[in-house]
C-alpha positions as CSV (number, residue, x, y, z in Angstrom):
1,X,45.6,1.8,-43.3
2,X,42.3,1.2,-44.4
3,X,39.0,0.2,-42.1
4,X,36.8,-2.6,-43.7
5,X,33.3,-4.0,-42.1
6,X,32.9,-7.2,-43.3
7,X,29.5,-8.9,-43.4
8,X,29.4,-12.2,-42.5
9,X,26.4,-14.7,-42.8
10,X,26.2,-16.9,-39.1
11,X,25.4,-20.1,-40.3
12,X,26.1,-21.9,-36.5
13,X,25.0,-19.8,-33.9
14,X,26.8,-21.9,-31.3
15,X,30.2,-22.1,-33.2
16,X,30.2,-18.6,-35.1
17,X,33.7,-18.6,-36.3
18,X,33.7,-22.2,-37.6
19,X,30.4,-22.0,-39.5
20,X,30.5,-18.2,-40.9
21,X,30.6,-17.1,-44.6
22,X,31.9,-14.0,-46.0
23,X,29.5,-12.1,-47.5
24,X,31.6,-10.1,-49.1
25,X,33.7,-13.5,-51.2
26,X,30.3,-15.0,-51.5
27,X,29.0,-11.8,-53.7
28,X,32.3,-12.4,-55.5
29,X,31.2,-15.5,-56.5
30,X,27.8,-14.7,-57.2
31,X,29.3,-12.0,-59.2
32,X,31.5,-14.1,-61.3
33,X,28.3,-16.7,-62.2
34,X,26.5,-14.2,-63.1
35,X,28.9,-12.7,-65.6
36,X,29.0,-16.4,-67.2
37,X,32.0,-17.8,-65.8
38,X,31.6,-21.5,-64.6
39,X,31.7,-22.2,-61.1
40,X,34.7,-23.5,-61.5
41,X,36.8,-20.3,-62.9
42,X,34.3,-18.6,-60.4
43,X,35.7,-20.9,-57.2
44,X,39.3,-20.4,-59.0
45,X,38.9,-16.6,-58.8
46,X,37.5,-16.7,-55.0
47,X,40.7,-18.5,-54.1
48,X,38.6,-21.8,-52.6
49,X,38.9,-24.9,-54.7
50,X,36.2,-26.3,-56.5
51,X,35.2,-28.7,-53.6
52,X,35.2,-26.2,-51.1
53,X,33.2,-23.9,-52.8
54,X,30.5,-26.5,-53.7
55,X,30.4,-27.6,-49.9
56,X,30.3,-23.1,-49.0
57,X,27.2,-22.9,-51.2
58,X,25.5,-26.0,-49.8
59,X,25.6,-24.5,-46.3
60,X,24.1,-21.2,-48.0
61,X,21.5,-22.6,-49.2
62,X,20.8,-25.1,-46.7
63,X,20.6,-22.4,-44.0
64,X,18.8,-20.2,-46.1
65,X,16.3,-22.7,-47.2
66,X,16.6,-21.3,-50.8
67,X,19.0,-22.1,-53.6
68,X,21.5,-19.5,-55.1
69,X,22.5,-21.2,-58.8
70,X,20.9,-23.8,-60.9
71,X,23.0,-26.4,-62.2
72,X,22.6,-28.4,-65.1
73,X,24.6,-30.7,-66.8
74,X,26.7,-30.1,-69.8
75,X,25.3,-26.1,-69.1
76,X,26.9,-24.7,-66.2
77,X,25.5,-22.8,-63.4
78,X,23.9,-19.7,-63.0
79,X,22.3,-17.7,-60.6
80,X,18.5,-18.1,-59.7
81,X,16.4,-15.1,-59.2
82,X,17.3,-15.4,-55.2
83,X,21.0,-15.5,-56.0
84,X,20.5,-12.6,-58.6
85,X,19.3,-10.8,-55.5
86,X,21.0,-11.5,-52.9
87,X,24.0,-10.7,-54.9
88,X,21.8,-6.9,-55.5
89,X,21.3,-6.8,-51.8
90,X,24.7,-7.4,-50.5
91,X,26.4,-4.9,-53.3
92,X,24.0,-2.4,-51.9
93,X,25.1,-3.1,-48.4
94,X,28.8,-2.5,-49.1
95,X,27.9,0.6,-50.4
96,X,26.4,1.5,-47.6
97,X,29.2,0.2,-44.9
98,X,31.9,1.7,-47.4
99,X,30.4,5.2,-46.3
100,X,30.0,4.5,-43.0
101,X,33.3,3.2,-42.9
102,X,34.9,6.5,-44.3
103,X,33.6,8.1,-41.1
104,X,34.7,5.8,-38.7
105,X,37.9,5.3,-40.8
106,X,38.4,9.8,-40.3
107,X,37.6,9.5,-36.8
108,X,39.9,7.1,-36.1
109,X,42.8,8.7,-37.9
110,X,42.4,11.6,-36.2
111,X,42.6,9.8,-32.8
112,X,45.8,8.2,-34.3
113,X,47.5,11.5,-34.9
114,X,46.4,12.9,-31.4
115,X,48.1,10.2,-29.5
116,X,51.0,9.9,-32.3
117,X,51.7,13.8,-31.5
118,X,51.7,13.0,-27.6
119,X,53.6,9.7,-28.2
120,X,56.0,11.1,-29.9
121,X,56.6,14.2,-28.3
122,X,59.9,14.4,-26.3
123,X,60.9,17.5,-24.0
124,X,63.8,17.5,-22.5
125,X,63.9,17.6,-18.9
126,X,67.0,18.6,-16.5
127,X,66.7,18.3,-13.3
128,X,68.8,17.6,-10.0
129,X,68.7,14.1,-9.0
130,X,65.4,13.2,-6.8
131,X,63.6,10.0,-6.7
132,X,60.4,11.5,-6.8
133,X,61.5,13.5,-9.7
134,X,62.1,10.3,-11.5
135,X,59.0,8.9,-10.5
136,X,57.0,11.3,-11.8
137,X,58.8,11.9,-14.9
138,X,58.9,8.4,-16.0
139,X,54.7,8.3,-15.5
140,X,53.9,11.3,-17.4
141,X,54.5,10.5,-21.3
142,X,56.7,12.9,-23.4
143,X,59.1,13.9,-20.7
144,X,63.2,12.7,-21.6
145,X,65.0,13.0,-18.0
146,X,68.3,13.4,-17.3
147,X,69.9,13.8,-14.3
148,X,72.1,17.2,-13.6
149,X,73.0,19.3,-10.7
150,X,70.9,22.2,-10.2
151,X,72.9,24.8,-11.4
152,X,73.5,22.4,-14.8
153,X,69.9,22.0,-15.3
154,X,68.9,25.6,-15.1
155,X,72.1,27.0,-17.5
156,X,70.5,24.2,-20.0
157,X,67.4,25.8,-19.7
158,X,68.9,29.6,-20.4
159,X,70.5,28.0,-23.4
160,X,67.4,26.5,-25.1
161,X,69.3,22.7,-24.9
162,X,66.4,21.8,-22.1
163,X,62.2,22.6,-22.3
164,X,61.8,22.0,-18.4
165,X,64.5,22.3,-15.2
166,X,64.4,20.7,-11.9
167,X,66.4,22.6,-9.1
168,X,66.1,23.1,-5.8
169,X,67.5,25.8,-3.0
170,X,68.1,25.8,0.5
171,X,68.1,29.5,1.5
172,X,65.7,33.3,0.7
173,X,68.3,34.9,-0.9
174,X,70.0,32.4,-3.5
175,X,65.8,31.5,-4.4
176,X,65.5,35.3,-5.0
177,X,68.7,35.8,-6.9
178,X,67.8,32.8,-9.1
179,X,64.0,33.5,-9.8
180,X,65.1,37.4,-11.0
181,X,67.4,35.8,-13.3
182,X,64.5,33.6,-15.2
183,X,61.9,36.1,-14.9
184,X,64.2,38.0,-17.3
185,X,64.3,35.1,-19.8
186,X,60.8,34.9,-19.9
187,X,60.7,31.6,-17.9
188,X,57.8,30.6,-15.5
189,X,58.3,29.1,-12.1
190,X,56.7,26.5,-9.6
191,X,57.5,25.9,-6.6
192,X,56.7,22.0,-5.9
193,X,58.1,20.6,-3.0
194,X,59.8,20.9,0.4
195,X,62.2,18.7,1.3
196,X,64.9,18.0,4.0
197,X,68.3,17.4,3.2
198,X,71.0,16.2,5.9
199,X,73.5,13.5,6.7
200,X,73.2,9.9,5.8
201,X,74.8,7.5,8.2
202,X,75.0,3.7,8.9
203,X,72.1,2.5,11.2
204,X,72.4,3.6,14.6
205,X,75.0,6.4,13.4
206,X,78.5,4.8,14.8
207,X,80.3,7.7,15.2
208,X,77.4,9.9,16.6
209,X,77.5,12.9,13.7
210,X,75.5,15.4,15.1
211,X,77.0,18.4,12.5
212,X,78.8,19.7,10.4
213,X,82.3,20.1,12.4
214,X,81.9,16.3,13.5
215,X,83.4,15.9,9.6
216,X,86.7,16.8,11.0
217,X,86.8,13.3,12.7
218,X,89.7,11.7,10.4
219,X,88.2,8.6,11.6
220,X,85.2,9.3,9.2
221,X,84.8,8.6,5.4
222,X,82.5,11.3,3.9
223,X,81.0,11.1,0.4
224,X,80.4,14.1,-1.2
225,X,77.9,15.0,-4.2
226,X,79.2,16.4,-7.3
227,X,80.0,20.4,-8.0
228,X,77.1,22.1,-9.4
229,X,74.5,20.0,-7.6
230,X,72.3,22.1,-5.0
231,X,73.4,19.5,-2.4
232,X,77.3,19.9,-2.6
233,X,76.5,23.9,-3.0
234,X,74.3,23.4,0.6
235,X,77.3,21.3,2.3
236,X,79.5,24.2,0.9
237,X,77.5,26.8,2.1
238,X,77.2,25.0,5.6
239,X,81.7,24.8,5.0
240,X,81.7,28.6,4.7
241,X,79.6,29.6,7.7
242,X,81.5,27.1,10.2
243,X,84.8,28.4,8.7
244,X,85.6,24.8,7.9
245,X,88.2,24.0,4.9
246,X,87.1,21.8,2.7
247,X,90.5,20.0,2.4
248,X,90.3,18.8,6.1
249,X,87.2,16.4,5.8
250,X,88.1,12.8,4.8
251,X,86.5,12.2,1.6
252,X,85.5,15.6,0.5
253,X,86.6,15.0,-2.5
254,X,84.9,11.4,-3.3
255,X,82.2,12.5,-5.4
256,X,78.6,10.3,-6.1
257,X,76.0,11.7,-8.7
258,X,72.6,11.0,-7.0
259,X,71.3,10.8,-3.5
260,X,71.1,7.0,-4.1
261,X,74.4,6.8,-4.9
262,X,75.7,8.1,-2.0
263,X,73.2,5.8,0.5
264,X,74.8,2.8,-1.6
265,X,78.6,3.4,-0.8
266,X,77.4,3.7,2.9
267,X,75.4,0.5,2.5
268,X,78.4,-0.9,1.2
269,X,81.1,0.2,3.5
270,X,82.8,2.6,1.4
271,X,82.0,5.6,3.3
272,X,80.6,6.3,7.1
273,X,78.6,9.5,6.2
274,X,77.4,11.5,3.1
275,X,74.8,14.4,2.7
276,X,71.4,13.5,1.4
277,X,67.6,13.7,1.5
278,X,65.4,12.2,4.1
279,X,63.5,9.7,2.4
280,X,66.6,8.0,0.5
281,X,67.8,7.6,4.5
282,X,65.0,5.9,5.1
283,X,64.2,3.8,2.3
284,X,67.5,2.5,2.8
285,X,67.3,1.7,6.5
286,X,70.0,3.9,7.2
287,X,70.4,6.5,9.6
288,X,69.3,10.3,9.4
289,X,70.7,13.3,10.6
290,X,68.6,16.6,9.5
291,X,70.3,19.6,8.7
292,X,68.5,22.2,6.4
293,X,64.8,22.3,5.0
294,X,65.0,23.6,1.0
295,X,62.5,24.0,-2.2
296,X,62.4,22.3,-4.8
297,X,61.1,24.4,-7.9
298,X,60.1,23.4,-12.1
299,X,61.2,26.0,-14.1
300,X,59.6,25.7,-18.1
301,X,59.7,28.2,-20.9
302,X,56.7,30.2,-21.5
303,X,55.7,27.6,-24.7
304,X,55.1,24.8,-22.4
305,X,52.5,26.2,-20.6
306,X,50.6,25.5,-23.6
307,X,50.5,21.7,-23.2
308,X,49.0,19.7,-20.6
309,X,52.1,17.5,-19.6
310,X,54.0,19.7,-18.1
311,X,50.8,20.7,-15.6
312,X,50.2,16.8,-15.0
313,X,54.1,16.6,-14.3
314,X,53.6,19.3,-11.3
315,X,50.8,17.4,-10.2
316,X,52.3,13.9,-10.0
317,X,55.0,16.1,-8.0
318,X,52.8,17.4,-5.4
319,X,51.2,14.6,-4.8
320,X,53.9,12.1,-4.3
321,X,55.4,14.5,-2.2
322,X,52.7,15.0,-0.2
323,X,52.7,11.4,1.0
324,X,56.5,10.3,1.3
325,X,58.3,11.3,4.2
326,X,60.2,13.5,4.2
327,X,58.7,16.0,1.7
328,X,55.8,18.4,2.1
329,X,53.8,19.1,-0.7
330,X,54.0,23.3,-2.2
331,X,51.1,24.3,-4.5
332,X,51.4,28.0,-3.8
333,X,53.7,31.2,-4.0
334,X,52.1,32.6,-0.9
335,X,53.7,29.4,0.6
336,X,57.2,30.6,-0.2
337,X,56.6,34.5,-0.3
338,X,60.1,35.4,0.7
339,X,62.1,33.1,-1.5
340,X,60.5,34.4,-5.1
């Protein structure tokens, strides 16, 4: 890549692009007569035919009030003491726009490889399925999402195969267990986001599904989230404490892979109920049963501190969650004390 100013002589002020000459192919020319070629090698060299190049120097001249070559008969042309220099004068001005052009032509390689190095850089980011997740991820450049549960998206961040992990946790003692875990690794953590996670149902909630033993109803269809998601490790959870067996809810094991997923099947009358977050509910027009506030938390290796993306991603987080219901923004430990 190379940067070239061009100097052009305006011969029209009102139509600059139809009446313009190139200074730079006009020196050529001048050039070419001087050196003793006739004007018509010269026009053959300047890639203009004869004609055009007579009619090109005509506009010269008659703009400039001053001719450039004598031509006599049977003698050829050759430049007058004008042309002679005109031809010095616009040499001397390439010289001087080739150095200036060097500079510009550095700084604007540099600015290439900035953005080239931000353009092209991909991190690989794991998280548990979250539309503002995806949102932000898909604004900041860099980022490669894919959707995993929680507990897949931190073990690919133990084992090097992911640079950032999404997960999020629904009770003190899980968060703790989990954040004594990475601290040993070396990896930082942010707490970004509250969220509420509870039952999805069909508009004006049919079968009345209040909680969790209201699953027993044979006469519901539940949908389920996948194992190792934070969600199906909640509804499990929620199983355990009730002393409910998995095996006896209709459905358990009908499995979706995002939040979305599940408020489709219930849009489209494949299920009655299926556990969720809030704002999916509502985005959906469906109904909403609450059953547990949890955090949501970025975990990174240390090395990604060093580059702004990955604080701009926690930003877009925040703030998106600060303004969809639903979700309450988390900027601070101190907000969390008893789950790090």
């Amino acid at each position: 890549m190379r940067i070239e100013a061009r100097p052009t002589l305006i011969l029209n002020a009102q139509e600059p692009a139809k009446d313009a000459i190139d200074l730079y192919w006009l020196v050529g020319l001048l050039k070419d007569i001087r050196g003793g070629n006739s004007l018509v090698l010269a026009s053959k060299n300047s890639g203009i035919s004869y004609r055009g190049v007579w009619g090109k120097l005509n506009q010269v001249e008659a703009s400039l009030g001053v001719p450039l070559i004598i031509r006599t008969k049977g003698h050829g042309s050759k430049l007058t003491e004008f042309g002679s220099f005109l031809c010095k004068f616009i040499e001397e001005m390439q010289e001087s726009y080739a150095q200036h052009g060097m500079s510009y032509q550095d700084a604007l390689q540099r600015e290439i490889k900035k953005y080239q190095k931000i353009e092209n850089a991909r991190w690989n980011f794991y998280s548990s399925s979250d539309s503002i997740i995806q949102k932000a991820a898909t604004e900041v450049k860099g980022f490669i999402l894919k959707i995993a549960g929680s507990g897949e998206s931190l073990e690919q961040l133990l084992s090097n195969n992911a640079h950032i992990a999404g997960y999020h946790v629904s009770d003190e003692k899980s968060s703790q267990t989990i954040h004594q875990r990475l601290r040993k690794h070396h990896i930082e953590i942010f707490p970004v986001m509250k969220r509420t996670q509870g039952f999805i149902v069909k508009k004006g909630n049919p079968f009345n599904i209040q909680a969790i033993e209201d699953l027993l109803n044979p006469r519901i269809r539940f949908i389920n989230r996948q194992i190792s998601s934070g969600t199906r490790l909640l509804l499990d959870t929620l199983l355990l404490e009730q002393g409910i067996e998995p095996a006896d809810i209709n459905g358990y094991l009908h499995e979706e892979f995002t939040h979305s997923a599940v408020a489709n099947a219930i849009l489209a009358g494949k299920a009655d109920v299926g556990i969720g977050v809030k704002n999916i509910a509502l985005e959906n027009g469906l109904g909403f049963v609450p059953l547990k506030d949890e955090i949501f938390f970025i975990a990174m290796h240390k090395e990604m501190l060093s580059h702004p993306e990955s604080s701009k991603l926690i930003r877009k987080i925040r703030s998106y969650s600060g303004n969809t219901s639903g979700y309450k923004a988390i900027s601070l430990n101190r907000q969390i004390q008893n789950w790090l």
